[in-house]
C-alpha positions in Angstrom: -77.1 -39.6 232.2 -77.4 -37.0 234.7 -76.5 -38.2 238.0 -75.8 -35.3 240.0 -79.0 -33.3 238.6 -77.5 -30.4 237.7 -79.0 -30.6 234.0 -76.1 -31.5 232.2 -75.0 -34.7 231.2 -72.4 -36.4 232.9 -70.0 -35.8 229.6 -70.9 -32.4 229.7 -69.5 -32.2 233.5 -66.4 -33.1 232.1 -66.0 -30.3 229.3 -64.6 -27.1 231.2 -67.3 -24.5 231.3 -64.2 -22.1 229.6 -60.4 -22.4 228.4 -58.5 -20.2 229.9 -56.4 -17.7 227.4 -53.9 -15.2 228.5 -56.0 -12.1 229.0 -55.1 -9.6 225.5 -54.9 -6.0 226.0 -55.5 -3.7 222.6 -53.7 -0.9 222.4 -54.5 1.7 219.3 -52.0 3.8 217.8 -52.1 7.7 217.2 -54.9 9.5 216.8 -57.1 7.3 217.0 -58.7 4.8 220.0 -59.4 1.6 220.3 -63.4 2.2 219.3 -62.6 3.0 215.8 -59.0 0.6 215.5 -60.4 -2.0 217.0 -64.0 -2.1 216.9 -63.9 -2.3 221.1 -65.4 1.1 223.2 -65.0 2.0 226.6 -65.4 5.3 228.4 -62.6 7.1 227.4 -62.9 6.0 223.5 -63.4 9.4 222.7 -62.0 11.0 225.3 -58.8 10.2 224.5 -58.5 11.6 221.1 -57.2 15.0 222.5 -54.0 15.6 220.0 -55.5 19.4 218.9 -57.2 19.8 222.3 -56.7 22.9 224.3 -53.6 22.2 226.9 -56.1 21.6 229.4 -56.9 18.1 229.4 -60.8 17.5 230.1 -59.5 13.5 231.3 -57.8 13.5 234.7 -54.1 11.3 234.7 -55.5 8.6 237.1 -58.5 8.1 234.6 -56.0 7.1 232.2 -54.7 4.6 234.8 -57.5 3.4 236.1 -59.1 -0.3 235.0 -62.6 1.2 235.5 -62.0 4.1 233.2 -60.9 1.3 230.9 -63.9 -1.2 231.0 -65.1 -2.5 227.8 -68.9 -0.7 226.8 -69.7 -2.2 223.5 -67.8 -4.2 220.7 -68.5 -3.6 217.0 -69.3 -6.5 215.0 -67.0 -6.1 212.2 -63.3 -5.6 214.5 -60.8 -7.6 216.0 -62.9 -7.2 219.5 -65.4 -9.1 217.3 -63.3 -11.9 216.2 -61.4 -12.7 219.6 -64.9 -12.8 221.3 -67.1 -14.6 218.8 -64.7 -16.9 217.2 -61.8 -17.0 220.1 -64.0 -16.9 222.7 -62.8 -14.2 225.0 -64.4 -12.7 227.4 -64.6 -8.5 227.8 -63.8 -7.2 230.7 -62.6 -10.6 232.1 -59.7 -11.8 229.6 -60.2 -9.2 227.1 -59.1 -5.4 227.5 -58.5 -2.4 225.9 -56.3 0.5 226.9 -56.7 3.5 225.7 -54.1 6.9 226.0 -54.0 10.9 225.4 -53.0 11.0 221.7 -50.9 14.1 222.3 -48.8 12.5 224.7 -45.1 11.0 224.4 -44.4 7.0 224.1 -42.6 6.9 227.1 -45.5 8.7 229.2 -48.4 6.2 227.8 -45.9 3.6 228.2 -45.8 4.5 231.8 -49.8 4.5 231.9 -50.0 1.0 230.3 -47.7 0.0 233.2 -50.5 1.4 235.6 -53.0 0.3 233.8 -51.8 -3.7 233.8 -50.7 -3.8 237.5 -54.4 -2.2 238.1 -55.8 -5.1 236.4 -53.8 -7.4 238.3 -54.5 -5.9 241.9 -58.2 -5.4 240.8 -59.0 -9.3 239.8 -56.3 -10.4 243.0 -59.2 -9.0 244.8 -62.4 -9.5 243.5 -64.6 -11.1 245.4 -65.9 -12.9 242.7 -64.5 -16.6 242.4 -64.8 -17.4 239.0 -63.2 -14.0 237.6 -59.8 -15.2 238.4 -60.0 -17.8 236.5 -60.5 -16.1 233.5 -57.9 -13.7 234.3 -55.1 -16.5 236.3 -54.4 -19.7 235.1 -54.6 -20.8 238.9 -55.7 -19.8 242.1 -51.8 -20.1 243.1 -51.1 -17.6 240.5 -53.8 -15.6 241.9 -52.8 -15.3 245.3 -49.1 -14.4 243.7 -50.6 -11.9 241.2 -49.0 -13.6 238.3 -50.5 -13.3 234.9 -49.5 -13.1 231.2 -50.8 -10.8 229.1 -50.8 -10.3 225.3 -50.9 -7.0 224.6 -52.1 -6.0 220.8 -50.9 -2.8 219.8 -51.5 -0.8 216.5 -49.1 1.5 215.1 -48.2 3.9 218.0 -49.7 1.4 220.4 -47.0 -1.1 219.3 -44.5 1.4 220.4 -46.4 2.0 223.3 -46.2 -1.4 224.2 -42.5 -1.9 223.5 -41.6 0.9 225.3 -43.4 -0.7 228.3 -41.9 -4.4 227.9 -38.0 -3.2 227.2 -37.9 -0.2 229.8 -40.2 -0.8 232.6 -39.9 -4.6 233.5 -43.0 -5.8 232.3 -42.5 -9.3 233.4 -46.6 -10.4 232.8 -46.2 -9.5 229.1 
């Protein structure tokens, strides 16, 4: 039966329109980007690969920071990006993120970046002023209004190290 009308059964109206996950962040490793490791693009895909660039860097710092810089633009059908949104059902842009960093940079600098980058994130979605994006990206509005999250983060090669580097030397509580 329907009984409220809204087109849905009333069992349906019991099944959760999502599950939340802990949002994943995919983090690629040298000389590369997280386009061609993981199969997921955003805006500074290609940007990023600067290792034999000239020591101007066409990308400005914040950019690297920034969530918007970050946003996912496409994912390939034949990467992990692929796989967590088709058959684990994540969401891009939402609970699914990539990060991606100036290859001719140190660990310790991206590291500080991928810092940025996740309390971005987490001020950006604290305020959104749409209702239903924290959800994906909180487990509860409580944690919401605290700005406490857990993320996986998914690094590859370098990006591991990148990672680590953030989680043993700069308090990264949310990871």
């Amino acid at each position: 039966k329907d009984t409220d009308s809204d087109g849905f059964n009333d069992f349906e109206d019991l099944m959760p329109d999502y599950q939340y996950k802990e949002p994943v962040i995919l983090v690629h490793g040298l000389i590369s980007d997280t386009d061609s490791t993981f199969g997921v693009k955003t805006k500074l895909s290609a940007s990023n690969d600067i290792y034999f660039a000239p020591t101007e860097n066409p990308v400005s710092e914040q950019e690297f920071t920034s969530p918007q810089s970050h946003r996912i633009i496409d994912i390939k059908s034949d990467g992990l990006g692929y796989y967590l949104k088709t058959d684990m059902l994540y969401t891009e842009n939402k609970n699914l993120f990539a990060f991606n960093y100036p290859n001719q940079d140190v660990i310790q600098f991206n590291g500080e970046r991928l810092k940025k980058y996740t309390e971005g994130l987490i001020d950006e979605f604290k305020k959104s002023e749409n209702a239903d994006d924290y959800k994906y990206f909180f487990p509860t509005e409580a944690a919401k209004t605290k700005g406490e999250v857990r993320f996986i983060l998914i690094g590859h090669s370098m990006g591991g190290l990148v990672s680590r580097y953030y989680i043993e030397n700069l308090g990264a509580d949310c990871v």
